[in-house]
LUMDREN-549645 format. One record per residue (C-alpha): residue number from 1; x, y, z. Coordinates in steps of 0.5 Angstrom, whole numbers, plus 2048, in hexadecimal, padded with zeros to 3 digits. Layout:
BEGIN
<atom><n>NUM</n><u>X</u><v>Y</v><w>Z</w></atom>
...
***
This chain:
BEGIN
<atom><n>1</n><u>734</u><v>7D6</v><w>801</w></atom>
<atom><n>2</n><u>734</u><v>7D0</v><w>7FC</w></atom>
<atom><n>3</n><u>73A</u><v>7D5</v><w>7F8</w></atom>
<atom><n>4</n><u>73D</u><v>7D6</v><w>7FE</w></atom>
<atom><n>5</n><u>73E</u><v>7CF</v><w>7FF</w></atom>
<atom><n>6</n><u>73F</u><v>7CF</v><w>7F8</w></atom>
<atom><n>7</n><u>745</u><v>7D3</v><w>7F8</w></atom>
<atom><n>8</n><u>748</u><v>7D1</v><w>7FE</w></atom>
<atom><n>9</n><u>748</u><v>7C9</v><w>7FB</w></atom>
<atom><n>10</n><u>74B</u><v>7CC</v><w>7F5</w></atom>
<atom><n>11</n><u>750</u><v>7CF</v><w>7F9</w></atom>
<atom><n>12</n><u>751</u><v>7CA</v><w>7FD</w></atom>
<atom><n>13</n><u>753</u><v>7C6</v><w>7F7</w></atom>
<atom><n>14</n><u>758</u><v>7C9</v><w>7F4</w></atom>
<atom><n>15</n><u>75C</u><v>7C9</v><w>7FB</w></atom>
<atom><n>16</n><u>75C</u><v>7C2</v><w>7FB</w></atom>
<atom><n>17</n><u>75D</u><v>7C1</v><w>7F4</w></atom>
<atom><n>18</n><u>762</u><v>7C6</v><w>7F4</w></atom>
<atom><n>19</n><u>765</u><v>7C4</v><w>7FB</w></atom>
<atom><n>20</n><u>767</u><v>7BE</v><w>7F7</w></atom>
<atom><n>21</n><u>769</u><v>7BF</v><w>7F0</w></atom>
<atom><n>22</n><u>76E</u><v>7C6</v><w>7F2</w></atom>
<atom><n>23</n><u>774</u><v>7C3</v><w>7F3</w></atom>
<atom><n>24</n><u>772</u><v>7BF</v><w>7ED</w></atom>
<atom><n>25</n><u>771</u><v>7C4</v><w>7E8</w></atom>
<atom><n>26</n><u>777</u><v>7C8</v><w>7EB</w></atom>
<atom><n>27</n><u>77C</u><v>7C2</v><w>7EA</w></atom>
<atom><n>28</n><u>779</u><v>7C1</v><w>7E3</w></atom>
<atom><n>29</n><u>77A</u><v>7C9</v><w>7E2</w></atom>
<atom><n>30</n><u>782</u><v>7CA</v><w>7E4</w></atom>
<atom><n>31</n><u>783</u><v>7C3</v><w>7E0</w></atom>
<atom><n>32</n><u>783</u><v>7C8</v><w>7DA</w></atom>
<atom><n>33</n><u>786</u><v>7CD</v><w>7DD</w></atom>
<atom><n>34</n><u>78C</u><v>7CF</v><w>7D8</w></atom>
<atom><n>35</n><u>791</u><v>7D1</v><w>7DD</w></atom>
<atom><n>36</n><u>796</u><v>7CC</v><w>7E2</w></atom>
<atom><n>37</n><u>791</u><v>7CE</v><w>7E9</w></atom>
<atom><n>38</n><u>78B</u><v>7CD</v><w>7EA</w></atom>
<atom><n>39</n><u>789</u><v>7D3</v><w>7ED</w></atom>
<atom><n>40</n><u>784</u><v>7D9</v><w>7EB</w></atom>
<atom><n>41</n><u>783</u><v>7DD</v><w>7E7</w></atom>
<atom><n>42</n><u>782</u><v>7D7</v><w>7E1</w></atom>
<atom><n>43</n><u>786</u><v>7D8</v><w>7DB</w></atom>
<atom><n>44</n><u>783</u><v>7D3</v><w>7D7</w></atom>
<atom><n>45</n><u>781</u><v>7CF</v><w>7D3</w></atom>
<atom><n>46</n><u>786</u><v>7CB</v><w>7D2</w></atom>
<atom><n>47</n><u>787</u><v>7C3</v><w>7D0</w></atom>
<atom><n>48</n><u>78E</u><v>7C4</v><w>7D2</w></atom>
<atom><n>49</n><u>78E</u><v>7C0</v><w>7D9</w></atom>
<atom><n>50</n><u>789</u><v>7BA</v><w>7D6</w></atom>
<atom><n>51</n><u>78F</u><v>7B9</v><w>7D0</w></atom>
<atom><n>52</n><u>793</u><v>7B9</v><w>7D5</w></atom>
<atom><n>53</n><u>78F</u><v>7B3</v><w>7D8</w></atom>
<atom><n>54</n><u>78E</u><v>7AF</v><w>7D3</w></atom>
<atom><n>55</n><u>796</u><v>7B0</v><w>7D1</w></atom>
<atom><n>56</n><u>798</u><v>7AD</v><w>7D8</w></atom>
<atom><n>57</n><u>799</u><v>7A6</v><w>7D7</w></atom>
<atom><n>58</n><u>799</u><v>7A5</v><w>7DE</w></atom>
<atom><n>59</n><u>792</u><v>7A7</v><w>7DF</w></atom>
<atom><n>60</n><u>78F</u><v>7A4</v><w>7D9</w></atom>
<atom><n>61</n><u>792</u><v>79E</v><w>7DB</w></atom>
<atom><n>62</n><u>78E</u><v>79E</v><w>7E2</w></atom>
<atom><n>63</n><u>788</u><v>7A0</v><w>7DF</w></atom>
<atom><n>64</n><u>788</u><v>79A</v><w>7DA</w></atom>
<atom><n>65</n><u>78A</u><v>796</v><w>7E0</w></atom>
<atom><n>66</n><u>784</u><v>799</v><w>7E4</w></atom>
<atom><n>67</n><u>77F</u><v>798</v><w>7DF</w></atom>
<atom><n>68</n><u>782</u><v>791</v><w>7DE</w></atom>
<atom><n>69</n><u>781</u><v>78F</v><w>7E6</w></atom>
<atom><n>70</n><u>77A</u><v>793</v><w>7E6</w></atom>
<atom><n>71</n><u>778</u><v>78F</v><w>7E0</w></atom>
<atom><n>72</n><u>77A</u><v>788</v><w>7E3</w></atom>
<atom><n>73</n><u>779</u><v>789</v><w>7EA</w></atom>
<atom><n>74</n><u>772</u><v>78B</v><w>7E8</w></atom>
<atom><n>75</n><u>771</u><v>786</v><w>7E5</w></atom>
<atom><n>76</n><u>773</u><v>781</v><w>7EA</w></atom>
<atom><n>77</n><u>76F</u><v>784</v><w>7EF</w></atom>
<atom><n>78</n><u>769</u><v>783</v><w>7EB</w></atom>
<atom><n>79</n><u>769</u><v>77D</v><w>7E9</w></atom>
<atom><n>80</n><u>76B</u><v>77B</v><w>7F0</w></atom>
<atom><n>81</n><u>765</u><v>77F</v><w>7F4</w></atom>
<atom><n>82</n><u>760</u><v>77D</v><w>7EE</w></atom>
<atom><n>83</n><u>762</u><v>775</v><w>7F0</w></atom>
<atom><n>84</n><u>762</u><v>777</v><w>7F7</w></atom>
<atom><n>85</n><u>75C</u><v>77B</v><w>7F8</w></atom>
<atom><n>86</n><u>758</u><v>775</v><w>7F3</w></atom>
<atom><n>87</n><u>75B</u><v>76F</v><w>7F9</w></atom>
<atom><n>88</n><u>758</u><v>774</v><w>7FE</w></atom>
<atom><n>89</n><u>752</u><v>775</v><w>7FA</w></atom>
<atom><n>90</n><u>750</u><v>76D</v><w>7F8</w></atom>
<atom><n>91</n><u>752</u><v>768</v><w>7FD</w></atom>
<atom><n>92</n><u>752</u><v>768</v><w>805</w></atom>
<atom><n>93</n><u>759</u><v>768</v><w>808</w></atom>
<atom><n>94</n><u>75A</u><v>768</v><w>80F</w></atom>
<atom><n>95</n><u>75C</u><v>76D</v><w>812</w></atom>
<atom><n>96</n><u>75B</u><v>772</v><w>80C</w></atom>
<atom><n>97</n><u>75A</u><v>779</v><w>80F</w></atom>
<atom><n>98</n><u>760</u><v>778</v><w>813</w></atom>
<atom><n>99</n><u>763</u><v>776</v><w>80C</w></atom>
<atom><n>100</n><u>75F</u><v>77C</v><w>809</w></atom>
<atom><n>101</n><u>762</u><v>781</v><w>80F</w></atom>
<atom><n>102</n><u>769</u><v>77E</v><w>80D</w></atom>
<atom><n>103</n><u>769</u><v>780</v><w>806</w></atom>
<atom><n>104</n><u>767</u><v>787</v><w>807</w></atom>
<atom><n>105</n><u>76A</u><v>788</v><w>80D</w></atom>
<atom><n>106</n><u>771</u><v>78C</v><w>808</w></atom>
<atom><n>107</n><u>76B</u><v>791</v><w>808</w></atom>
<atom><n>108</n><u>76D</u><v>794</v><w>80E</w></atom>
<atom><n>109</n><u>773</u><v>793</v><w>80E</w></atom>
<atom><n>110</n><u>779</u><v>799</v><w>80D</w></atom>
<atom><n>111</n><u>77C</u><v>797</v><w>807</w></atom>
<atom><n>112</n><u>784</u><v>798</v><w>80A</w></atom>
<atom><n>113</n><u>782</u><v>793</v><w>80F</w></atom>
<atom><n>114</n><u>780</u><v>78E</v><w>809</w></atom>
<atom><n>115</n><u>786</u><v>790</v><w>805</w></atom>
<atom><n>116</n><u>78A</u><v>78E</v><w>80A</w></atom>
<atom><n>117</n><u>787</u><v>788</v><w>80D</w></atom>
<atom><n>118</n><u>788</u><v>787</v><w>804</w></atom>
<atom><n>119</n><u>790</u><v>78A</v><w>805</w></atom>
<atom><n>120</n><u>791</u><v>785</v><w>80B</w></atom>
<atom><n>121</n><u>78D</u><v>77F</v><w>808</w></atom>
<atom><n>122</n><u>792</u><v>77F</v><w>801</w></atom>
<atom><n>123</n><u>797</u><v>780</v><w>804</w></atom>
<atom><n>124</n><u>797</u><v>77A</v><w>809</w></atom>
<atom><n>125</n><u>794</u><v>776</v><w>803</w></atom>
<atom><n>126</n><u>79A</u><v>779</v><w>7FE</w></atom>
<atom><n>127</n><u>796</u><v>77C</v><w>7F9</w></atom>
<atom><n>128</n><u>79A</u><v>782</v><w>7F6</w></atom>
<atom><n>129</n><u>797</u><v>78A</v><w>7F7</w></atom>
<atom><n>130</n><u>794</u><v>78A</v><w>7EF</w></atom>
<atom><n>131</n><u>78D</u><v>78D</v><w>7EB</w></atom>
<atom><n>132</n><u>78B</u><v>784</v><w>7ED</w></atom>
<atom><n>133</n><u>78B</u><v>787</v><w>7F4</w></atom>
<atom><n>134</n><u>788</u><v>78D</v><w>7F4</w></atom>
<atom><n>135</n><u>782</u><v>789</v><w>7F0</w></atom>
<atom><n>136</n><u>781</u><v>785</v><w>7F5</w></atom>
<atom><n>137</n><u>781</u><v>789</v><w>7F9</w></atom>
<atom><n>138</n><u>77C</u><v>78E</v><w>7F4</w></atom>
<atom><n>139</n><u>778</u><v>787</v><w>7F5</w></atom>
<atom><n>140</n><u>777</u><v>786</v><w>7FC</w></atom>
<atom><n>141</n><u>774</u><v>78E</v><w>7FE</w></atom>
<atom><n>142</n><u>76F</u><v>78D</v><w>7F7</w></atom>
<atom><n>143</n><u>76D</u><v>785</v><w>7F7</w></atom>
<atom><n>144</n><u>769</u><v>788</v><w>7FE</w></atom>
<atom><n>145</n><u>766</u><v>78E</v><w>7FA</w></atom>
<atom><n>146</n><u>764</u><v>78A</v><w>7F4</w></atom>
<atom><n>147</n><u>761</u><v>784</v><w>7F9</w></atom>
<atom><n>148</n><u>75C</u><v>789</v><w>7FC</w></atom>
<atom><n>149</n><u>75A</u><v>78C</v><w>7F5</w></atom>
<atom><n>150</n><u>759</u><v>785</v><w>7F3</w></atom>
<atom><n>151</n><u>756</u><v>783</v><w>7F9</w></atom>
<atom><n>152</n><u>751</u><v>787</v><w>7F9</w></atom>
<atom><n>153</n><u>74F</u><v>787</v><w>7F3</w></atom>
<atom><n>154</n><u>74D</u><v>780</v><w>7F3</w></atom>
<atom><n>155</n><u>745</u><v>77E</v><w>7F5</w></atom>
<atom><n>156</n><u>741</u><v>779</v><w>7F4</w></atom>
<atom><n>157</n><u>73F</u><v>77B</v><w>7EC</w></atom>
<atom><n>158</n><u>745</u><v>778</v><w>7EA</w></atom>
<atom><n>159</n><u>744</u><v>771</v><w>7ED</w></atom>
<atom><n>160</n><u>73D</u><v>770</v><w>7EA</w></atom>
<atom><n>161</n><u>742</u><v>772</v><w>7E3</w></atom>
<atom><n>162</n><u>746</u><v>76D</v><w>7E5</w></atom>
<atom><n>163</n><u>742</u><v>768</v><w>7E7</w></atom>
<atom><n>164</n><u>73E</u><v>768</v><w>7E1</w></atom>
<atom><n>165</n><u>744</u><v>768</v><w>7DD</w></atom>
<atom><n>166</n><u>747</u><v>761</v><w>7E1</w></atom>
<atom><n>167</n><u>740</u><v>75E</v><w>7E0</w></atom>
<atom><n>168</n><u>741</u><v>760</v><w>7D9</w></atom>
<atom><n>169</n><u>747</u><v>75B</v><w>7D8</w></atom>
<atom><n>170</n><u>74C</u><v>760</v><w>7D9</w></atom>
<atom><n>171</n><u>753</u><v>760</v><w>7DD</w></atom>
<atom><n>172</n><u>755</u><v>763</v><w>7E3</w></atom>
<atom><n>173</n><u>75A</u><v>766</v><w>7DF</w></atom>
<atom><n>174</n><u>756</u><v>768</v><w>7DA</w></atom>
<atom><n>175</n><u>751</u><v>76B</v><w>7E0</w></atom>
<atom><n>176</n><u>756</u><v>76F</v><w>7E2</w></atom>
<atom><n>177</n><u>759</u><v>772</v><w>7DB</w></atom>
<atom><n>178</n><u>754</u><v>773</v><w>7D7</w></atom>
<atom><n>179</n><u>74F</u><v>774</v><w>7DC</w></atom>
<atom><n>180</n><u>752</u><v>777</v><w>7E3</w></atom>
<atom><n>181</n><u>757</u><v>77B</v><w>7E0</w></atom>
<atom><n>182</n><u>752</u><v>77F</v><w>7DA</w></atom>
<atom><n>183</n><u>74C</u><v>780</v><w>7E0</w></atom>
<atom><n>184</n><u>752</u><v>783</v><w>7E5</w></atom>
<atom><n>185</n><u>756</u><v>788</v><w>7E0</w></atom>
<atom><n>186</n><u>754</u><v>78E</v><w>7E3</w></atom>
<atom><n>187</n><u>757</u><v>78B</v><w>7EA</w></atom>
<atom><n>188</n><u>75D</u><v>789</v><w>7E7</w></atom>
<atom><n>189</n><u>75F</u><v>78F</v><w>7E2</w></atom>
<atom><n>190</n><u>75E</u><v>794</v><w>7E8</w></atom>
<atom><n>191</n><u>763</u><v>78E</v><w>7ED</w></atom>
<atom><n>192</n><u>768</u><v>78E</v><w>7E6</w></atom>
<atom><n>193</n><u>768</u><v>796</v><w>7E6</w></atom>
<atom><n>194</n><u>768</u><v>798</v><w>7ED</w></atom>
<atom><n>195</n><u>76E</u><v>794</v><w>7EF</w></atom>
<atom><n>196</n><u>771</u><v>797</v><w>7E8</w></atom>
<atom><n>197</n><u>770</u><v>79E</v><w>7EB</w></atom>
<atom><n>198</n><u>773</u><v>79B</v><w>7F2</w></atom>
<atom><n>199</n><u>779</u><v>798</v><w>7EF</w></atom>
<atom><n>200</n><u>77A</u><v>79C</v><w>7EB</w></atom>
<atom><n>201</n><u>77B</u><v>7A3</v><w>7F0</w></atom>
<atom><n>202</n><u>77E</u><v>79E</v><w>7F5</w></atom>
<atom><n>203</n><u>784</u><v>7A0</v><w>7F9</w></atom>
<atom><n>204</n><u>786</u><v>79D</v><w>7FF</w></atom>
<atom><n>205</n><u>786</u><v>796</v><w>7FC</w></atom>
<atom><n>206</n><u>789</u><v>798</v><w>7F6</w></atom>
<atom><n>207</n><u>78E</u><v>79B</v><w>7FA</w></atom>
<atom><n>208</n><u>790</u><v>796</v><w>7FF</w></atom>
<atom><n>209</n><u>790</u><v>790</v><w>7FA</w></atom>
<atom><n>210</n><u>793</u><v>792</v><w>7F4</w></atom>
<atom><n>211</n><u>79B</u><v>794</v><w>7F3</w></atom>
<atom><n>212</n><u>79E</u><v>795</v><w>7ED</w></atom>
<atom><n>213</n><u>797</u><v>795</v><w>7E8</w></atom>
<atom><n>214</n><u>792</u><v>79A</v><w>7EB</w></atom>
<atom><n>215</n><u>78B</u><v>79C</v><w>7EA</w></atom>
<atom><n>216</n><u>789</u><v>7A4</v><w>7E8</w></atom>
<atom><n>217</n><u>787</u><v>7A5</v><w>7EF</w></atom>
<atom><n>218</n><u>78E</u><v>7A4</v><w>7F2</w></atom>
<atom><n>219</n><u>793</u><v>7A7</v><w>7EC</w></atom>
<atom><n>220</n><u>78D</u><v>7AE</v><w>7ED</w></atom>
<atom><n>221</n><u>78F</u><v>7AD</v><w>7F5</w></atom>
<atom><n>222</n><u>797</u><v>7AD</v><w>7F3</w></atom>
<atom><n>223</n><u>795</u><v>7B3</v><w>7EF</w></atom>
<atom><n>224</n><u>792</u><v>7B6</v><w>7F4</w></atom>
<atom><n>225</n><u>799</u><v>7B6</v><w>7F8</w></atom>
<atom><n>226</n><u>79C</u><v>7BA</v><w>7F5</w></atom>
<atom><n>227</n><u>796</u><v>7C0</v><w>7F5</w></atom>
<atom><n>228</n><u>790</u><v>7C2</v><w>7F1</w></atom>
<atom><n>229</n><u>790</u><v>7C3</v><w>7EB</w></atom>
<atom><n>230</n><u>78C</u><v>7C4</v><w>7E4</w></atom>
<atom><n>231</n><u>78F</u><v>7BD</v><w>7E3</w></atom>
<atom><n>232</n><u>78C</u><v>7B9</v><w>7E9</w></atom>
<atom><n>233</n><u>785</u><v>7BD</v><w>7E8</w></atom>
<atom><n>234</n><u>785</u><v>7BA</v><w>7E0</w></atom>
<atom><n>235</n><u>786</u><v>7B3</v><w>7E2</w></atom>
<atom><n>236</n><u>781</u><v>7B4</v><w>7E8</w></atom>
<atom><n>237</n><u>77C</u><v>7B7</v><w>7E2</w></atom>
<atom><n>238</n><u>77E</u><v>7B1</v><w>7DE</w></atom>
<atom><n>239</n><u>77C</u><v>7AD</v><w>7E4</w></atom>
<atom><n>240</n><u>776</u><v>7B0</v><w>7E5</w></atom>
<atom><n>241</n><u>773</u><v>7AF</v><w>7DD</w></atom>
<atom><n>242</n><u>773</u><v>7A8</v><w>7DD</w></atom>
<atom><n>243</n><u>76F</u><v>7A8</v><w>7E4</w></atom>
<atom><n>244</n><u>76B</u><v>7AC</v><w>7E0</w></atom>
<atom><n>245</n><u>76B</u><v>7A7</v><w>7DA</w></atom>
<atom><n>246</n><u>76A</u><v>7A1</v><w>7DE</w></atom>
<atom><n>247</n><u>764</u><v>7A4</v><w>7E1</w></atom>
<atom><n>248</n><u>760</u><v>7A7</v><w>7DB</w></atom>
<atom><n>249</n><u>761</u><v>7A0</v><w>7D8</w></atom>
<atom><n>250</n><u>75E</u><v>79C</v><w>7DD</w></atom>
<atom><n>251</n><u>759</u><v>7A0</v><w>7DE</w></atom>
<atom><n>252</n><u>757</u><v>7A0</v><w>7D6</w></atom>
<atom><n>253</n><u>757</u><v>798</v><w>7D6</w></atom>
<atom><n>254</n><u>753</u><v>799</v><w>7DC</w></atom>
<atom><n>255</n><u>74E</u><v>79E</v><w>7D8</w></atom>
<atom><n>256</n><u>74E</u><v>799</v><w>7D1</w></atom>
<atom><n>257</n><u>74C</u><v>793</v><w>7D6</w></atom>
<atom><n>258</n><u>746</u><v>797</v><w>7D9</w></atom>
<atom><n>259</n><u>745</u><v>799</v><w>7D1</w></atom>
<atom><n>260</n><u>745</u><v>792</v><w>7CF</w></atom>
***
């Protein structure tokens, strides 16, 4: 009975995992497939389409314009939750879980509705469509998503730490910068790497507050147009592989934190 069980987990397993990670490994395969369609049989490999890519002018340009607001914008996001999240945490406010819901609130909201609330707000207040744009509104869907983290993370040990390095002679900023931040890095790297994946796959936002300079995700949707083809799917893998890189990286900190 146990190996039945067994299998059955085991084969359950791969389902799922194959359920999510096929259409994956089938972009990735067609991107290196050697003639102009994307379709079997596979006549690969070929690097032929990822030259293309890197050859494309507009498209490294929205992919250094993508990772430059996915930098900025996670930063700006972090530092904003941590703040926020620290105020919350340390002082009595009025009203403070109302202000809580109030932050977390874009959570739930659709991100077309907040893009075009965004869209309508710019342009009555004159700022142009731009990358600042889409960062700020990059900004608006992660400072929630880093707020919780934080948030979350912070209990009652760090105020003892804190409070002992006050009666010590520290200063509040120094409280904060060399013991708040230090005791709350694994909180703040995964806000700082979660918003990058988001910002970084993000279309809707992009899309509705960028003109002239894109990200990568919208200039893969001009792509698409026109029709697939092996073109899009190695964009889409290149995508893809920095996700990936984000993600080991952050778990590799956190490994050699636990580590130290």
């Amino acid at each position: 009975m146990r190996a039945v069980i067994r299998i059955a987990a085991w084969l359950y397993a791969i389902a799922v995992y194959g359920f999510i990670f096929l259409p994956v490994v089938v972009l990735v395969l067609f991107s290196l497939q050697a003639t102009s369609f994307p379709i079997p049989p596979f006549t690969g490999p070929s690097l032929r389409w990822y030259q293309a890519v890197l050859s494309d002018t507009r498209l490294t340009s929205a992919l250094v314009n993508s990772l430059l607001v996915a930098v900025l914008s996670s930063l700006a996001s972090v530092t904003l939750g941590f703040l926020s999240a620290w105020g919350f945490a340390r002082f009595v406010l009025l009203g403070s879980a109302l202000l809580r819901g109030l932050i977390t609130l874009p959570l739930t909201v659709s991100y077309l509705i907040i893009g075009m609330g965004l869209l309508v707000l710019f342009n009555w207040a004159g700022v142009p469509k731009s990358l600042i744009a889409a960062g700020i509104g990059h900004v608006v869907i992660n400072l929630p998503l880093c707020f919780a983290i934080i948030y979350s993370q912070m209990g009652d040990h760090q105020i003892n730490i804190e409070r002992a390095a006050r009666d010590l002679g520290a200063a509040e900023w120094k409280v904060l910068l060399m013991i708040t931040v230090p005791v709350m890095a694994p909180a703040i790297f995964a806000g700082f790497f979660l918003s990058m994946t988001f910002s970084w796959d993000e279309f809707v936002i992009s899309f509705l507050l960028t003109r002239f300079e894109t990200t990568l995700p919208v200039e893969i949707w001009n792509l698409l147009r026109s029709g697939l083809n092996p073109k899009t799917n190695a964009v889409g893998s290149l995508v893809f592989a920095v996700s990936i890189v984000l993600v080991v990286f952050f778990e590799l900190t956190l490994l050699r934190r636990k580590q130290a």
